[in-house]
C-alpha positions as semicolon CSV with decimal commas, in nm:
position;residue;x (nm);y (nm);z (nm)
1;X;-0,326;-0,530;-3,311
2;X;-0,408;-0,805;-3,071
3;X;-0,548;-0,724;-2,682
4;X;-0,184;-0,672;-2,510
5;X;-0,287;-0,749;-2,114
6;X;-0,565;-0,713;-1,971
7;X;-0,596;-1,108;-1,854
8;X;-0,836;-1,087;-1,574
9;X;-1,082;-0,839;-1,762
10;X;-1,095;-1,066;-2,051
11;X;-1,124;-1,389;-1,808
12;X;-1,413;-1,187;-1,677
13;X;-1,581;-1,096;-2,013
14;X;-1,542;-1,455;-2,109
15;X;-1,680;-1,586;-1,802
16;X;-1,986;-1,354;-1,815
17;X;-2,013;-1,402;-2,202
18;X;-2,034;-1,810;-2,189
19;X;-2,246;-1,786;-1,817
20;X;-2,578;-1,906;-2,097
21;X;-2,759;-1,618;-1,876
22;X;-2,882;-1,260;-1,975
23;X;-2,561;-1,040;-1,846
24;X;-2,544;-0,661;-1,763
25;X;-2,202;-0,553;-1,787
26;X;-2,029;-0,232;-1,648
27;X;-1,682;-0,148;-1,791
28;X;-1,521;0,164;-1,629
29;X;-1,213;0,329;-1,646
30;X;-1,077;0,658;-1,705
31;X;-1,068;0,821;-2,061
32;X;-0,828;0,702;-2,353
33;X;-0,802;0,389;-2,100
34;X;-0,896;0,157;-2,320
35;X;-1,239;0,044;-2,289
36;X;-1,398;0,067;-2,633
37;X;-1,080;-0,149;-2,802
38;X;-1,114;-0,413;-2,508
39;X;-1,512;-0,503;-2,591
40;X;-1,501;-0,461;-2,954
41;X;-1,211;-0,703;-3,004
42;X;-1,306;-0,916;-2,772
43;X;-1,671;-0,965;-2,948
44;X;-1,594;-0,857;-3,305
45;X;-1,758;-1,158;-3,380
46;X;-2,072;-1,146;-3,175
47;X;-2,129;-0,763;-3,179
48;X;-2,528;-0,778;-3,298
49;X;-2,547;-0,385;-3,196
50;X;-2,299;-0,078;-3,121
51;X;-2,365;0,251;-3,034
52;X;-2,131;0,504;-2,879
53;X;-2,297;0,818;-2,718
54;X;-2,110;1,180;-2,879
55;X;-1,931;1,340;-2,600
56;X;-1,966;1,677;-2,533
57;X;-2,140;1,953;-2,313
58;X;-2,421;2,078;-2,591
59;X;-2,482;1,837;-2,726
60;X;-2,841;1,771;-2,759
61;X;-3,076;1,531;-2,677
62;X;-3,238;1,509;-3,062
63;X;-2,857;1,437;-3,175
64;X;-2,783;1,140;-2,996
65;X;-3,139;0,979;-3,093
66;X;-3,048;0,996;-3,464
67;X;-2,743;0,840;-3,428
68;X;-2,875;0,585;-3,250
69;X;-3,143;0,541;-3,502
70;X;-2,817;0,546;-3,793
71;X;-2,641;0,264;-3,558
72;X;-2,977;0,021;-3,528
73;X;-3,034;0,054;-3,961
74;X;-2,640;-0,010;-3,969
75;X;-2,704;-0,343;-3,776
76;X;-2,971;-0,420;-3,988
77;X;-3,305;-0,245;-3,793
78;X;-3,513;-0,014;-3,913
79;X;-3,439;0,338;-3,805
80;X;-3,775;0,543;-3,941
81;X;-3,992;0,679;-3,853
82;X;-3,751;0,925;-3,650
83;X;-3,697;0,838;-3,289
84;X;-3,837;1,128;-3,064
85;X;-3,761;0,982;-2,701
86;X;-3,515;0,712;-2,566
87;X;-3,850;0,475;-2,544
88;X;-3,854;0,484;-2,887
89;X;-3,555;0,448;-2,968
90;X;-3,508;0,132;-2,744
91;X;-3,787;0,005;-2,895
92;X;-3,606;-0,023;-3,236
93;X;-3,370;-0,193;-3,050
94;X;-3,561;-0,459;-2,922
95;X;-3,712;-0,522;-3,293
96;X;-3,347;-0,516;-3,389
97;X;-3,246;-0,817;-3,127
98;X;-3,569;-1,024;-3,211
99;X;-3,437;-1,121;-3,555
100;X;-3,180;-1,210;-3,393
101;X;-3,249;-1,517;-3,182
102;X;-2,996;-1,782;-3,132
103;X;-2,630;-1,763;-3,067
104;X;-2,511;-1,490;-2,815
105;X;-2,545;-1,118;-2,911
106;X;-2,335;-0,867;-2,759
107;X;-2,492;-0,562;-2,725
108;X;-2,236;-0,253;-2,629
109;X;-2,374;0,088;-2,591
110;X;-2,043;0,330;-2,481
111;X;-1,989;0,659;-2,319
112;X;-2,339;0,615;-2,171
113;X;-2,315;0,901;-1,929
114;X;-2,322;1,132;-2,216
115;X;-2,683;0,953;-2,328
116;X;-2,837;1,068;-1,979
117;X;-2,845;1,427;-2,078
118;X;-3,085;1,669;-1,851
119;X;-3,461;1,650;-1,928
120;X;-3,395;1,321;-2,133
121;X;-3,588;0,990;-2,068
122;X;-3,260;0,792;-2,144
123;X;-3,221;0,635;-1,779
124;X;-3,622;0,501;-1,750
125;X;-3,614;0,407;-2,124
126;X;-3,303;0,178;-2,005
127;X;-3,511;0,050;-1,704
128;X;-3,754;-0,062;-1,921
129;X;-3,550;-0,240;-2,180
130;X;-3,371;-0,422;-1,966
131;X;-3,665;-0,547;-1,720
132;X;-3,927;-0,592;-1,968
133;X;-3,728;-0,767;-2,236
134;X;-3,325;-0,808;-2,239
135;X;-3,336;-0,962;-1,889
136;X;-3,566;-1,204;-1,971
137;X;-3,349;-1,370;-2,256
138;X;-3,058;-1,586;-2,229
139;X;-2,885;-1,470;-2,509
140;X;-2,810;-1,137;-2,463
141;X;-2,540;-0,947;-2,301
142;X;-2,566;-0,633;-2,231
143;X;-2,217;-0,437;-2,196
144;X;-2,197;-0,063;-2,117
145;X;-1,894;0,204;-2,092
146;X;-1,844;0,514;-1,953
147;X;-1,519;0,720;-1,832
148;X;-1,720;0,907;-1,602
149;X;-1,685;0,651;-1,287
150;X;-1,869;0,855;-1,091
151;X;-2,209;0,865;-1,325
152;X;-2,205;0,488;-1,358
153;X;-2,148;0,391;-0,970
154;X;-2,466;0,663;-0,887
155;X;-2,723;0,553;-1,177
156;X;-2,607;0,180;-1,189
157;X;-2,469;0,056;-0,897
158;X;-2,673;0,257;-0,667
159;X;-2,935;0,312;-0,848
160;X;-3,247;0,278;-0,615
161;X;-3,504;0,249;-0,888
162;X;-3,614;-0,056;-1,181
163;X;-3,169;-0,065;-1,174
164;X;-3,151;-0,178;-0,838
165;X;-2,888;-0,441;-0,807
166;X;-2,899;-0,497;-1,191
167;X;-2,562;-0,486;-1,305
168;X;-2,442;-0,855;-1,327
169;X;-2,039;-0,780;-1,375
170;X;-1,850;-0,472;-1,274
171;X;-1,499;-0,409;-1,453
172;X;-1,265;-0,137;-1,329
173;X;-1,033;-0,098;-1,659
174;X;-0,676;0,029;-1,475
175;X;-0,407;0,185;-1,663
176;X;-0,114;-0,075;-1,807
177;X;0,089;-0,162;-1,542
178;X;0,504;-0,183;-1,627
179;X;0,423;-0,544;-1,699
180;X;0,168;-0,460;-1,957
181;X;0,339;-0,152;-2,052
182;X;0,630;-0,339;-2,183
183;X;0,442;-0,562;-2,361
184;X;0,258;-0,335;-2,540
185;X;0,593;-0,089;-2,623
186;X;0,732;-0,471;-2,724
187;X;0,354;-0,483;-2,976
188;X;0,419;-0,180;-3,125
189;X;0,773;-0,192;-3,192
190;X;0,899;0,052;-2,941
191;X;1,253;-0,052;-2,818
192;X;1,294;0,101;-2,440
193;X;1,455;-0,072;-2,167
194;X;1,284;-0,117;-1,805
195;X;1,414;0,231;-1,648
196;X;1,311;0,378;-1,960
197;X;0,974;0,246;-2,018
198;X;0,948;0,326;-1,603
199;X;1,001;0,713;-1,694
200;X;0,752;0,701;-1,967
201;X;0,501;0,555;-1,723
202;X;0,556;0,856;-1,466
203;X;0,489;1,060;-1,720
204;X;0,225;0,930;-1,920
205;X;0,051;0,689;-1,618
206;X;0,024;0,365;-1,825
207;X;-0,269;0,489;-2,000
208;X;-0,259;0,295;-2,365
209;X;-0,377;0,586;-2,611
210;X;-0,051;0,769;-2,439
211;X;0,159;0,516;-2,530
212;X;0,058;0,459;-2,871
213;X;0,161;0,784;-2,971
214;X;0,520;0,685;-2,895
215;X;0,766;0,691;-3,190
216;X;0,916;0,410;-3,235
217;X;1,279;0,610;-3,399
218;X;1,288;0,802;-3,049
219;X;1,385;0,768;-2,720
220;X;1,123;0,842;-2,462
221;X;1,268;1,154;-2,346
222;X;1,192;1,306;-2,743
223;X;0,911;1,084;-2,746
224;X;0,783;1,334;-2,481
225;X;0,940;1,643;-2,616
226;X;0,707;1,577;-2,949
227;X;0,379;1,484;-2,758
228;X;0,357;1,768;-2,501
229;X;0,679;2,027;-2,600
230;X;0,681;2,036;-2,972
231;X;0,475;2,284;-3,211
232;X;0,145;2,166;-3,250
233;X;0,223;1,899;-2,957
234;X;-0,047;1,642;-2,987
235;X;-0,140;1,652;-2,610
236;X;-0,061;2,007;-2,526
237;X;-0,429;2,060;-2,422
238;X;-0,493;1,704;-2,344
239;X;-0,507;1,745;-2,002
240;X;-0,820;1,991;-2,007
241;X;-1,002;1,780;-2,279
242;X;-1,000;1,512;-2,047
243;X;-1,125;1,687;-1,735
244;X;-1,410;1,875;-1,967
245;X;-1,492;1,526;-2,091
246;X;-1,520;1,373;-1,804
247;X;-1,707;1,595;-1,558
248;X;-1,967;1,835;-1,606
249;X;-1,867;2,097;-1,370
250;X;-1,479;2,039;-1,428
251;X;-1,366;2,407;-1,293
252;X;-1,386;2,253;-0,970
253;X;-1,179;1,942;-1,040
254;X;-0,913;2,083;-1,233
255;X;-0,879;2,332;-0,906
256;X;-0,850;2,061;-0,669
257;X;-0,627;1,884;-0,887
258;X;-0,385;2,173;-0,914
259;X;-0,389;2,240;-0,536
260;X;-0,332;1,879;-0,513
261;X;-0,009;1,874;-0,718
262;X;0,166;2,117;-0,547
263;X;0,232;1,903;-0,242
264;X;0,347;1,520;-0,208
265;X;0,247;1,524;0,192
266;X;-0,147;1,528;0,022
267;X;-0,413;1,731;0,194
268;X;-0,693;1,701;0,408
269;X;-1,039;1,858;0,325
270;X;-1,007;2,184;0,504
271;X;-0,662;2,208;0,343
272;X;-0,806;2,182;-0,002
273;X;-1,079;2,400;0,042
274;X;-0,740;2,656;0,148
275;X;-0,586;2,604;-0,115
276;X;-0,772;2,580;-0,404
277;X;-1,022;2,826;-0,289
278;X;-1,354;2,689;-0,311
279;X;-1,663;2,612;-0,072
280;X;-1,711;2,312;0,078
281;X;-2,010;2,104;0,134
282;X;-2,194;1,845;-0,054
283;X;-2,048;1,931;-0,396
284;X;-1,655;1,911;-0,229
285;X;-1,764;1,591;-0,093
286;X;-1,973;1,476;-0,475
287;X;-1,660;1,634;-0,659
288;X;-1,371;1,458;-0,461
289;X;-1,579;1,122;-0,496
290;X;-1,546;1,200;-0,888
291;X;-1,222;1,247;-0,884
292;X;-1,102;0,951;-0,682
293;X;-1,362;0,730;-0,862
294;X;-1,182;0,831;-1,217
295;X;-0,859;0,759;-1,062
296;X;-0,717;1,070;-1,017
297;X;-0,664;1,139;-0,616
298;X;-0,650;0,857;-0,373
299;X;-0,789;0,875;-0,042
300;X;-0,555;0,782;0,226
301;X;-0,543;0,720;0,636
302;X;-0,242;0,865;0,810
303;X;-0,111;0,535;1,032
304;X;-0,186;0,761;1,363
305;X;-0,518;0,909;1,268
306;X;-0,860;0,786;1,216
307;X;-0,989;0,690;0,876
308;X;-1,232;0,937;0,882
309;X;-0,963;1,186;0,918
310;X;-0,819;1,143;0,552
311;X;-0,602;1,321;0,323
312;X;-0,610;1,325;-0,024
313;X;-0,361;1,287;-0,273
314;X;-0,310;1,363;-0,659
315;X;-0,183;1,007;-0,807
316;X;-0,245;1,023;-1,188
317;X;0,127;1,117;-1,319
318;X;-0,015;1,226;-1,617
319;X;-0,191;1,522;-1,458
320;X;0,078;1,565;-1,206
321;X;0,320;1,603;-1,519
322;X;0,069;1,823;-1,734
323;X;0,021;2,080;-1,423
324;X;0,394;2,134;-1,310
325;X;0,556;2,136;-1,678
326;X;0,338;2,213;-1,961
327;X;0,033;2,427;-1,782
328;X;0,238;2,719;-1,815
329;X;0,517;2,688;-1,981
330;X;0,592;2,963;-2,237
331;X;0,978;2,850;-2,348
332;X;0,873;2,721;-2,736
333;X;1,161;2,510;-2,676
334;X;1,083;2,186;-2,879
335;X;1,315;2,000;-2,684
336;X;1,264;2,137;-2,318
337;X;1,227;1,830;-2,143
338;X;1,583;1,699;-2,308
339;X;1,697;2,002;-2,224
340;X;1,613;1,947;-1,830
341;X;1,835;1,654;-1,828
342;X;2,018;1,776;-1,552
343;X;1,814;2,022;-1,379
344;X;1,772;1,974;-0,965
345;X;1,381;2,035;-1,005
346;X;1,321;1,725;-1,269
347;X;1,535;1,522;-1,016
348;X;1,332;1,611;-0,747
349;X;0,999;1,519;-0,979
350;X;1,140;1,245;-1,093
351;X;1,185;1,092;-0,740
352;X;0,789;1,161;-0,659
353;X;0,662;1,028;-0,950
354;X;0,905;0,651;-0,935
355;X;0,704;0,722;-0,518
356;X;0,366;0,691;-0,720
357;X;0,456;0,431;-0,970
358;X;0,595;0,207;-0,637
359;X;0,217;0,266;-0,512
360;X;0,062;0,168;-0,808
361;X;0,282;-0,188;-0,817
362;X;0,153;-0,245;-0,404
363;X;0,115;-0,653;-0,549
364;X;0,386;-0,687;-0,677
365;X;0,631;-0,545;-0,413
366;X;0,470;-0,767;-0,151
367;X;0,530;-1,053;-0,392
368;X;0,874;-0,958;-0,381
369;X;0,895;-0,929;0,035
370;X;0,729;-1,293;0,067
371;X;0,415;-1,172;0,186
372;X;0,122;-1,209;-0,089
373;X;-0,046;-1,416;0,106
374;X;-0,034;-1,226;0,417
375;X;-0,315;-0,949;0,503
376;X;-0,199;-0,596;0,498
377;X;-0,301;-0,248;0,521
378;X;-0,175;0,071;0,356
379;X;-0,087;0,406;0,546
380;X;0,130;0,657;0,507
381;X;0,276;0,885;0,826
382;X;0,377;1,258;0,914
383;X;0,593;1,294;1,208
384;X;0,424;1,575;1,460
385;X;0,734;1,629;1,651
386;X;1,059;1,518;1,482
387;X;1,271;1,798;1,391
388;X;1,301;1,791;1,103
389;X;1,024;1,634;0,982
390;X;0,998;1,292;0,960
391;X;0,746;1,171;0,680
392;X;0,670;0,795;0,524
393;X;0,462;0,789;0,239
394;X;0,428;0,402;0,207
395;X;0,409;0,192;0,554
396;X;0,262;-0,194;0,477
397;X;0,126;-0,306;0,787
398;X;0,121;-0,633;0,800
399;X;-0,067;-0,901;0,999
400;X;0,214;-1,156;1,058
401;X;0,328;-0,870;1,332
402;X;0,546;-0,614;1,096
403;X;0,582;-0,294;0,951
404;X;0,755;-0,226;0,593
405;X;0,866;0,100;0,651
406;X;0,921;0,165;0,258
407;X;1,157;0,454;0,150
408;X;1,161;0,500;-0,261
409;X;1,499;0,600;-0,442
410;X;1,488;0,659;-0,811
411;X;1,809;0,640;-0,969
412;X;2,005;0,590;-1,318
413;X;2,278;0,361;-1,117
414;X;2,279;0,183;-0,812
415;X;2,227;0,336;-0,517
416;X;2,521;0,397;-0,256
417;X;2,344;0,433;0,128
418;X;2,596;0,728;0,288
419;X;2,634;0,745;0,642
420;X;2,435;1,074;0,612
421;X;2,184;0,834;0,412
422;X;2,153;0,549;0,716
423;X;2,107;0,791;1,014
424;X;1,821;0,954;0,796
425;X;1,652;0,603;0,788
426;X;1,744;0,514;1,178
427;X;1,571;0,860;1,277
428;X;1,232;0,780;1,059
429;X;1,224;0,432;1,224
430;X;1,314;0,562;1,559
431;X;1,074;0,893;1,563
432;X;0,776;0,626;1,434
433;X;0,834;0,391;1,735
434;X;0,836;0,682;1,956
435;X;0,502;0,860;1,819
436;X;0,284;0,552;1,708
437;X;0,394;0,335;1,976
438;X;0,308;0,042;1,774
439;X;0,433;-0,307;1,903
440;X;0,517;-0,502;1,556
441;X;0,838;-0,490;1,447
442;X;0,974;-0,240;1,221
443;X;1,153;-0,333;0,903
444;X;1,319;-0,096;0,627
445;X;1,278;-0,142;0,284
446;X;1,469;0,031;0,005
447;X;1,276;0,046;-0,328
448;X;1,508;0,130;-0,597
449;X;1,589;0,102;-0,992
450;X;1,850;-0,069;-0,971
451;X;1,912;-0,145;-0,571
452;X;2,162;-0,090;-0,319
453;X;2,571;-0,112;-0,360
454;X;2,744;-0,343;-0,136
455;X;2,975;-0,055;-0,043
456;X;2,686;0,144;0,093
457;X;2,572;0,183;0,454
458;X;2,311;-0,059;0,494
459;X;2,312;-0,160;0,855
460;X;1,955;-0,006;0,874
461;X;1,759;-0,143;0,572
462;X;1,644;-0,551;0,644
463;X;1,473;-0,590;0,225
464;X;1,546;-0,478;-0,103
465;X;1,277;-0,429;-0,385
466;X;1,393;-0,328;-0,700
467;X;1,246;-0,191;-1,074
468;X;1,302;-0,534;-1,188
469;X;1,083;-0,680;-0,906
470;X;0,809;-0,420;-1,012
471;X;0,787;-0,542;-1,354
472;X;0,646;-0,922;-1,255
């Protein structure tokens, strides 16, 4: 199957690939994202070494050597005698990539975090074969993986040893976007329209090994019934395979996470330590990095408060999903999510997770409000003394002088604004002029599948955005 996407990643691999310098290359991005498919098709034909690091808590230090000795003699090294240290190992390597002078060689060594394992030299023997030897020659690129974010950005980016400022090219691999999404559903043969391939995203978050699985006889709603639902439901126990794989000491961030999805206001530090019961500290402060570096919590500013004074948000649907429907479900209904069709509650999570999916598609609703060229800021806002509350979960400040007070509708028709509807808006607007006291003007924005009915009240609302818009 060819690369679906992905344009500005592989603009960037090219650019680094033809640059006729020695390249170190960082490719991140959350598990199943991915990462692995991108490189290796993009350099089938200039991949002069591969290695991939086994994932997994014991595994041992002695394990991953010999494999790496199996992947140099499969590349054409020599792999005796038996590698007994990373320095040794790199060392093959470098014999490996000396018969090898001439046109470009890739090198790609994946899940690399799972290579530094305690007490190994793996992070020095790296040092040393990239200063002593690949640096100094112009035709190698070095190109690395890892889903843990976190491990990369402290031993690469901010590395302060021989790794200092090494990395040449940093790639952040996001999840398909509806765009992409549809293209790829389009590769594989899967036949979904845009408000159906919009509910597979807030379910499944874009991420391409998700998608794969699809069906292509089924509608998204079985589609979903078979991958989470369904006896022997290939993701059932997806979501703690990821978390295990990803972080060492994932008790913690599966906690946080859960707190996390049991609120759409977010939390603030001393409310997650509340909730999900645990200390704070250095490792709250090391684990919530992780988990926002991964892509699974965002760190936000309230419009009113100081940036230091965040809250935190869960924002990967997938875990969202995994934690409110399947975590502990106990039906053995194959079909329970068709069955849900018209329950209030998968309303009511259906309208948060089209909220998340609006956040992850920021560019293109400013494309679609005229403003891509205009600087803007992000905040969301909680109302201290409108009764009831008042709450805005996207605001896009703008620096032309305006607000886009953004309020999110998910719907299966076009939406009809009651009166009921319009006063609701008016008191937002009005209760954040009063508290903020901000001077730009404030405009409403409806973001909707399929927008607004001319029969509707609409008095209040000055733009429209809808799914189509999203999907540029």
């Amino acid at each position: 199957m060819k690369i679906v996407g992905r344009i500005r990643e592989q603009a960037e691999l090219s650019r680094h690939f033809h640059s006729g310098r020695p390249e170190f290359i960082a490719v991140t991005g959350r598990r199943r994202i991915g990462k692995t498919y991108l490189v290796k098709e993009l350099f089938s034909q200039d991949m002069a070494f591969y290695f991939s690091g086994a994932i997994g808590k014991n595994i041992d230090n002695a394990y991953q050597l010999r494999q790496f000795d199996d992947a140099v003699a499969e590349f054409g090294g020599e792999s005796k005698p038996a590698s007994s240290n990373w320095a040794d190992a790199f060392g093959k390597l470098r014999k490996l990539l000396k018969t090898q002078c001439g046109k470009r060689q890739v090198v790609f060594i994946d899940e690399l975090p799972w290579l530094d394992a305690p007490k190994s030299d793996f992070l020095p023997a790296l040092d040393y074969f990239w200063n002593t030897f690949a640096s100094a020659r112009a035709d190698i690129m070095l190109v690395v993986c890892g889903s843990s974010a976190s491990w990369i950005v402290k031993n690469l980016f901010e590395n302060k040893g021989g790794l200092h400022n090494r990395v040449t090219g940093r790639i952040w691999l996001a999840p398909f976007s509806l765009a992409e999404s549809e293209a790829f559903f389009n590769e594989i043969g899967v036949m979904m329209n845009r408000y159906q391939i919009a509910e597979s995203l807030m379910v499944f978050g874009g991420v391409p090994y998700y998608l794969n699985m699809f069906e292509k006889s089924l509608g998204p709603t079985q589609n979903i019934d078979r991958l989470l639902f369904s006896e022997n439901a290939p993701l059932k126990n997806e979501f703690n395979e990821v978390y295990r794989s990803l972080f060492r000491a994932s008790d913690r961030h599966m906690l946080i996470a859960s707190a996390l999805s049991k609120t759409k206001a977010g939390m603030t530090r001393d409310e997650i330590i509340k909730a999900a019961k645990i200390p704070g500290g250095g490792n709250l402060t090391r684990t919530l990095g992780e988990l926002e570096q991964c892509g699974f919590i965002e760190k936000y500013s309230d419009f009113t408060k100081p940036k230091n004074n965040a809250y935190y948000r869960l924002i990967d649907p997938f875990t969202l999903y995994w934690l409110k429907y399947v975590k502990d479900n106990r039906t053995k209904d194959d079909y329970y999510w068709t069955n849900l069709i018209d329950d209030g509650g998968r309303r009511a999570w259906s309208g948060y997770a089209f909220e998340l999916l609006c956040l992850r598609h920021l560019a293109q609703i400013k494309q679609k409000l005229g403003i891509s060229g205009i600087s803007t800021e992000v905040f969301s806002w909680r109302s201290k003394e409108s009764q009831p509350g008042a709450q805005i979960d996207l605001l896009i400040s703008r620096r032309d002088g305006v607000i886009n007070l953004c309020e999110m509708k998910y719907s299966l028709h076009p939406v009809t604004l009651t009166a009921k509807d319009d006063q609701d808006l008016q008191r937002k607007r009005t209760a954040f002029l009063a508290e903020t006291g901000t001077r730009k003007a404030v405009h409403v924005t409806m973001v909707t599948t399929y927008g607004l009915t001319e029969k509707g009240h609409t008095a209040s609302v000055q733009s429209e955005v809808a799914l189509d818009d999203l999907f540029r």
